[in-house]
C-alpha positions in Angstrom: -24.6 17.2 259.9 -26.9 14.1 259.0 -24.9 11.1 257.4 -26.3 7.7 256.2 -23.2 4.7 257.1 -23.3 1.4 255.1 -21.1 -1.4 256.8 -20.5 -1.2 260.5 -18.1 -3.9 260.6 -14.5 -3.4 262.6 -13.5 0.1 260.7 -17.4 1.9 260.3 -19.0 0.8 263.8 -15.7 3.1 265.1 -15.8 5.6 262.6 -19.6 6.1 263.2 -18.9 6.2 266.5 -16.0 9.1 265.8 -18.5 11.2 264.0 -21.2 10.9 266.7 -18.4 12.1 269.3 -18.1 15.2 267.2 -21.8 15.8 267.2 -22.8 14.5 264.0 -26.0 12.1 263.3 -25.0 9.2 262.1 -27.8 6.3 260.7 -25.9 3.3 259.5 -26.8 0.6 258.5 -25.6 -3.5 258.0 -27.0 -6.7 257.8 -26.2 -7.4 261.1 -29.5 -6.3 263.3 -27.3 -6.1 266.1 -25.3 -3.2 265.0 -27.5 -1.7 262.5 -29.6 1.4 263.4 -31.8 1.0 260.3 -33.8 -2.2 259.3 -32.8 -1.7 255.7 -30.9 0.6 253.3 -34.5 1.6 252.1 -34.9 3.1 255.8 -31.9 4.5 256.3 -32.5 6.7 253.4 -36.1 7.9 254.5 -34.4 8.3 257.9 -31.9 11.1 256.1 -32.8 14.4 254.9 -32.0 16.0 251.3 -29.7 16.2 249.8 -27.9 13.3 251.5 -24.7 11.7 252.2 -23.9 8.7 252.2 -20.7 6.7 253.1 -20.0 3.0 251.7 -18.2 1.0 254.0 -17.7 -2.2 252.4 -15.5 -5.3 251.6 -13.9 -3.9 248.2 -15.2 -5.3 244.5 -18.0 -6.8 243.6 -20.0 -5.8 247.0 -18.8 -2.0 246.4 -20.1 -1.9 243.2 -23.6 -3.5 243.6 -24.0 -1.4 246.6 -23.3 1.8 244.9 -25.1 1.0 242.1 -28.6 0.0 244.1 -27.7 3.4 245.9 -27.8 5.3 242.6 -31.5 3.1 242.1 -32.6 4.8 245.9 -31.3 8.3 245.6 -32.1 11.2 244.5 -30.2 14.3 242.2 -28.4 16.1 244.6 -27.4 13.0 246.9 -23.9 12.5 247.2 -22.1 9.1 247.3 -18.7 8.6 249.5 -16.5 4.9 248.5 -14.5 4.7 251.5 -13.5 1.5 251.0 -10.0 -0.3 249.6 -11.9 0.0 246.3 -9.8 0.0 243.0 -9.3 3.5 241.8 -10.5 2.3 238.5 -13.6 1.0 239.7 -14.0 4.9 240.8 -14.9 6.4 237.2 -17.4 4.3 236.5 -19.1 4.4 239.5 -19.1 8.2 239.1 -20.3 8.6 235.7 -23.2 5.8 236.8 -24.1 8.2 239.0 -23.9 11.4 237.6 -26.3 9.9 235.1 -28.8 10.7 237.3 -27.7 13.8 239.1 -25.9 11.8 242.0 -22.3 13.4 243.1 -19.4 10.8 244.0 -16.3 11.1 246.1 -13.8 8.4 247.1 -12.0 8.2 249.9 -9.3 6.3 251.0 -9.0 5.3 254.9 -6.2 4.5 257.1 -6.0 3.8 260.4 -7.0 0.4 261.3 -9.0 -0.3 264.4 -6.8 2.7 265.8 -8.7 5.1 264.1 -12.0 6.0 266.6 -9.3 7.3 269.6 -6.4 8.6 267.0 -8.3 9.8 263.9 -8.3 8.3 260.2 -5.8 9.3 257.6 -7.7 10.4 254.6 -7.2 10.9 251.0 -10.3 12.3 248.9 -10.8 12.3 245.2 -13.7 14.4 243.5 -15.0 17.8 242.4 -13.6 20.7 245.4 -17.3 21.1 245.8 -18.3 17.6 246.8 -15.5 18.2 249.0 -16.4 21.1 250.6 -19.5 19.8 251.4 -18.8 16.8 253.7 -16.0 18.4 255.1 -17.3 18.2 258.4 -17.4 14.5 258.1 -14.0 14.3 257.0 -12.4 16.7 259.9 -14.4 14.6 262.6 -12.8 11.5 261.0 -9.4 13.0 261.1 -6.6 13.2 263.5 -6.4 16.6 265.5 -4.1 19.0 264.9 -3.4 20.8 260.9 -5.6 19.3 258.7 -2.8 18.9 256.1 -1.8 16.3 257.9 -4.3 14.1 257.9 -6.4 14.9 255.4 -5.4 15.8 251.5 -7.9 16.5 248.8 -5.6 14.4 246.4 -7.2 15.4 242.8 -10.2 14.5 240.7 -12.4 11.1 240.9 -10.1 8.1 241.6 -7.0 10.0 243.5 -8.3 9.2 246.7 -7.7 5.4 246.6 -4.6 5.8 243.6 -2.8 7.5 246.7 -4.2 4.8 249.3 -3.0 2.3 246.8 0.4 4.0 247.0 0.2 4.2 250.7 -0.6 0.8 251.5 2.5 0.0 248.6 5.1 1.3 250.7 3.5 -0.4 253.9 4.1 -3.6 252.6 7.8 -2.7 252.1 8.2 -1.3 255.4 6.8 -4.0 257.4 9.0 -6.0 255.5 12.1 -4.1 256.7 11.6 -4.5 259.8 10.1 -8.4 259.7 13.2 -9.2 257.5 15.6 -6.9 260.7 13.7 -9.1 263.6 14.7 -12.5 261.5 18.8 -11.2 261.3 18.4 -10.1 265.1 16.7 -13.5 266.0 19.7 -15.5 264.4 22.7 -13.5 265.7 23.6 -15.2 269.0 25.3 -12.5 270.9 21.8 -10.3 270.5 19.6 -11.2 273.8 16.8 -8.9 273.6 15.3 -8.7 270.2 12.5 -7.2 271.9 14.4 -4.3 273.4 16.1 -3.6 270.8 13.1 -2.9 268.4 11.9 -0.7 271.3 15.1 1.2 271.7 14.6 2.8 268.0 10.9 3.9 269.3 12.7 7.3 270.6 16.1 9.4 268.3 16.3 7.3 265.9 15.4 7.6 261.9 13.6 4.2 261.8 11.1 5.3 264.3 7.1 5.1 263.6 3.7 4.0 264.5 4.7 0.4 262.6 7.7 0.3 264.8 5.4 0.9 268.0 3.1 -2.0 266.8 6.2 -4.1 266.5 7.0 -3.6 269.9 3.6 -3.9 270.8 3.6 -7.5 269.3 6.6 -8.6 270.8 5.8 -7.3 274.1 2.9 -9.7 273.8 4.5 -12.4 272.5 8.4 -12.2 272.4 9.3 -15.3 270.1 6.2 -14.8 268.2 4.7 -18.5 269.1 1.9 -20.4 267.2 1.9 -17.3 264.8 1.4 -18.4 261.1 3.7 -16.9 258.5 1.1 -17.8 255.9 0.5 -14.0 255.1 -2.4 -12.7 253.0 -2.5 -9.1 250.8 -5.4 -6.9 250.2 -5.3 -6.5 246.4 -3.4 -2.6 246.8 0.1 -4.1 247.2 -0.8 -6.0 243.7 -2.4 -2.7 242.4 0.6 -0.8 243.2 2.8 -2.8 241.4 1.1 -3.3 238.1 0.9 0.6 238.3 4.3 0.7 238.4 4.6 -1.4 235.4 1.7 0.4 233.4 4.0 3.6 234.1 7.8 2.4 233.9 8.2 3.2 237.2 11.1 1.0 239.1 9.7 -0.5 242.3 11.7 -3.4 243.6 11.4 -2.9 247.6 7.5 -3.3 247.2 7.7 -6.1 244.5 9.8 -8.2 246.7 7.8 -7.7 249.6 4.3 -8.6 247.5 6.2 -11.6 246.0 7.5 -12.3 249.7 3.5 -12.8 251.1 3.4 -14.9 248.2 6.0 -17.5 249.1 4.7 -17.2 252.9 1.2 -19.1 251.4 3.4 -22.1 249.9 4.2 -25.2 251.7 6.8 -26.1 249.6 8.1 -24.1 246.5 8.1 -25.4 243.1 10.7 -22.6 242.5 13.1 -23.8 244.9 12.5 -27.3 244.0 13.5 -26.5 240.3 16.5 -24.8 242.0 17.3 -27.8 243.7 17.1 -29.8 240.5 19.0 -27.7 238.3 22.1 -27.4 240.5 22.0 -31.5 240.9 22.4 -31.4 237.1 24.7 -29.3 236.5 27.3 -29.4 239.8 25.9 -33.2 240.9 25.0 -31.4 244.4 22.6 -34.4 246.0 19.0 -33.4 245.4 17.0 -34.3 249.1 14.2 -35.5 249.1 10.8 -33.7 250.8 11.7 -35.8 254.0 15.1 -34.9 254.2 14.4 -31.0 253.4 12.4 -30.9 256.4 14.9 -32.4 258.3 17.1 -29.8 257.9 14.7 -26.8 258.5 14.1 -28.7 261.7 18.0 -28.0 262.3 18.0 -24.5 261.6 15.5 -23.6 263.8 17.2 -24.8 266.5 19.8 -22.2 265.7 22.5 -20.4 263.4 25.7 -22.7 262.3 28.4 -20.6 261.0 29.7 -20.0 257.7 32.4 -22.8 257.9 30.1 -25.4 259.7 27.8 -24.8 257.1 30.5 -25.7 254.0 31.4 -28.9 256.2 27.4 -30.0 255.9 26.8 -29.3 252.2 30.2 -30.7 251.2 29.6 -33.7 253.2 26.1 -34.5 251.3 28.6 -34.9 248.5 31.1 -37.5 249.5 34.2 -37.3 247.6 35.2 -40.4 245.2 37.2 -43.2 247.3 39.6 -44.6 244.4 40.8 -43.6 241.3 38.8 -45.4 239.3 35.9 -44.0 241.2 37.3 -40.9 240.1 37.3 -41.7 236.7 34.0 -42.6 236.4 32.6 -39.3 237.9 34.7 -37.7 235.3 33.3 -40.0 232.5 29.2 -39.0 234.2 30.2 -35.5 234.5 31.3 -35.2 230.3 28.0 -37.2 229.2 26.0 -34.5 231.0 27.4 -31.9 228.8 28.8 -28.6 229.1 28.7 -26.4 232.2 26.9 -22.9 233.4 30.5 -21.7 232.3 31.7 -21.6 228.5 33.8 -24.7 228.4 33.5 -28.0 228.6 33.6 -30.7 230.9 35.2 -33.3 229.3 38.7 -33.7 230.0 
């Protein structure tokens, strides 16, 4: 089977070089010369014979859209169209109907597998009519792992199911990698544990939190143990967002996958205007000494030199407010503590 490949970046130059290992012609094409096997999309089309396929391989959005819609300006009725991008499931209807305007058929497909995919196969989840299915369903079983084809490949519904279940799936990554980042942190802390390393590699085999994001876990310890010079500034696709205003849209309670989306968040922020208003409040209403930026840092310094217990701990912070010397002193912390006004509890300060 003949297939035309736009965007041979890190995911399509391996899956076009997948499909070619099952015997399939592949012509792709990108706007790097280096890897492209067509000068232009205008050539790559000439190169295929109808009715052709197509597969979109680009960043997700804007690009995804202009693409498909100077595709829908190139082909011909009868062509079909394959999004297998991160694109929006939203974004999936209207590319369809712009297409079917003018006899072009549409499928989208959402990918997973990483840059794993070309030597263990792609998980893939297809929306579109069973027809359009049918049809590049050679494509789609040289793409997938071997073995049933159930499980790795589901024809999930009609236009726009493909990427609502990728959306789903990449959901309830962000929630599992979070698991186990928020498991390496506790293990890290706890004196008495050694080998943080082993340990995640222990629950590879028997256990029920084994899976291939363990493995890659392991994998990244084994290459760097303590996890040096590694950022924790930590970016998100736009799926993990997705997910959750689904979730909204449908009254559906997601907190796992919220926290972990609002977790990449704080990873991007140097300091946190949250925290700071924390740290405000609780100076207003308890008097607990508000530090300055300098100070703050100070004491992150400390804690990464390692855990303090629970008592040492209540030593510090009670010590950052130093108990009145005198009676009078007394007194007057009394008198500040009445001005301010009443407390988070139902009564009042005042004596």
């Amino acid at each position: 089977m003949q297939l035309g490949l736009i965007g041979l970046g890190k995911m399509g130059g391996n899956m076009r070089e997948r499909i070619r290992r099952a015997g399939h012609e592949v012509i792709g094409y990108d706007r790097n010369p280096e890897v492209s096997d067509a000068g232009s999309v205008e050539e790559m089309i000439d190169r295929l014979q109808a009715p052709r396929v197509v597969w979109v391989m680009v960043p997700s959005g804007q690009i995804t859209r202009d693409v498909i819609a100077d595709l829908g300006d190139r082909l011909e009725p009868g062509d079909l169209v394959i999004d297998g991008g991160n694109s929006r499931f939203s974004d999936d209807q209207l590319n369809a109907a712009a297409l079917q305007e003018k006899g072009i058929e549409y499928l989208d497909c959402g990918v997973s597998g990483g840059i794993w995919g070309l030597e263990n196969g792609y998980g893939l989840m297809v929306g579109g009519a069973a027809e359009n299915v049918e049809r590049a369903m050679p494509i789609f079983d040289a793409l997938r792992p071997e073995g049933p084809r159930d499980e790795g490949f589901v024809h999930a519904g009609e236009v726009g199911a493909g990427h609502y279940v990728k959306m789903v799936h990449n959901g309830i990554e962000y929630g599992l990698m979070h698991a186990y980042a928020e498991g390496y942190e506790l293990l890290t802390k706890k004196d008495i544990v050694t080998d943080v390393p082993g340990a995640f590699k222990a629950w590879s085999r028997g256990t029920v939190v084994r899976s291939w994001l363990l493995d890659l876990m392991v994998l990244a310890l084994e290459e760097n143990p303590s996890l040096d010079d590694v950022s924790d500034y930590t970016a998100d696709s736009g799926e993990g967002r997705w997910t959750v205003e689904e979730a909204i849209a449908n009254s559906v309670p997601m907190p796992v996958i919220s926290a972990s989306l609002f977790a990449r968040f704080a990873s991007r922020q140097e300091s946190s205007p949250t925290m700071q208003a924390v740290a405000a409040l609780r100076g207003q209403f308890g008097g607990h000494q508000v530090m300055t930026t300098a100070e703050g840092d100070e004491l992150r310094a400390q804690a990464q030199e390692g855990p303090r217990s629970a008592k040492a701990a209540e030593q510090a912070e009670e010590s950052k407010t130093a108990p009145p010397t005198s009676a009078t002193e007394a007194a007057a912390e009394g008198r500040r503590a009445a001005d301010a006004g009443p407390s988070s509890g139902g009564g009042s300060t005042g004596g």
